[in-house]
C-alpha positions in Angstrom: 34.5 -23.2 10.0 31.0 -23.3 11.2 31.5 -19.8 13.3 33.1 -18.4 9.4 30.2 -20.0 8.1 27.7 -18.6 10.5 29.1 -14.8 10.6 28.9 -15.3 6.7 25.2 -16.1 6.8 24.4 -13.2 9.6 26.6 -10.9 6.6 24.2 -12.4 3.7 20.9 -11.8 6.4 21.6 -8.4 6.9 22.4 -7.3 3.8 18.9 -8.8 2.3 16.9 -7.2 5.0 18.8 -3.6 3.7 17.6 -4.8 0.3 14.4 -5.0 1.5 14.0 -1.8 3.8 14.9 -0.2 0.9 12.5 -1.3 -1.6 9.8 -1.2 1.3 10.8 2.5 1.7 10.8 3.2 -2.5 6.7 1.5 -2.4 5.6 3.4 0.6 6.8 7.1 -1.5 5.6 5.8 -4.2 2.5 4.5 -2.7 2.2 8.1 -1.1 2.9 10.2 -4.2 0.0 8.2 -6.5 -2.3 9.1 -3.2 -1.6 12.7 -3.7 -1.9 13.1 -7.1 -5.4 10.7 -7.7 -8.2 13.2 -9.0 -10.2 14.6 -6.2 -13.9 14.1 -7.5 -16.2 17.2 -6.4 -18.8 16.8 -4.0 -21.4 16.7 -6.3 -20.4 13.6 -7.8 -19.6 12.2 -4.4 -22.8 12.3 -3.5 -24.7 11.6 -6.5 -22.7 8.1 -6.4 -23.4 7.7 -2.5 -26.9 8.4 -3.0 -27.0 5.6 -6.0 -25.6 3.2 -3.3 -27.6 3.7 -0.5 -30.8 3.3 -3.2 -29.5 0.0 -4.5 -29.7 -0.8 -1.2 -32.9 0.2 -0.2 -34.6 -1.6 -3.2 -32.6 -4.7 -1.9 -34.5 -4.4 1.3 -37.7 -4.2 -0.3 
């Protein structure tokens, strides 16, 4: 019985870690699609909110 028993939970084991490579596998596309299609801010405002950083900083310093 406890070889039955032990084959049973090696079944059950691998068919959860299938479960969970898949669903690992569905975030990472999904993760990789909403990284693709976030807005791309122009370098203007790139900078202009760099430029605000690094002078909150400065002021800290002072």
């Amino acid at each position: 019985p406890s070889l039955e028993y032990g084959t049973h939970l090696l079944t059950n084991l691998n068919e959860t870690n299938k479960e969970i490579h898949q669903q690992l596998q569905n975030s990472i596309e999904e993760t990789t699609k909403l990284t693709f299609t976030l807005p791309q801010y122009p370098p203007a405002v790139r900078n202009r909110y760099r430029t605000s950083i690094s002078k909150t900083k400065s002021d800290k310093v002072l």
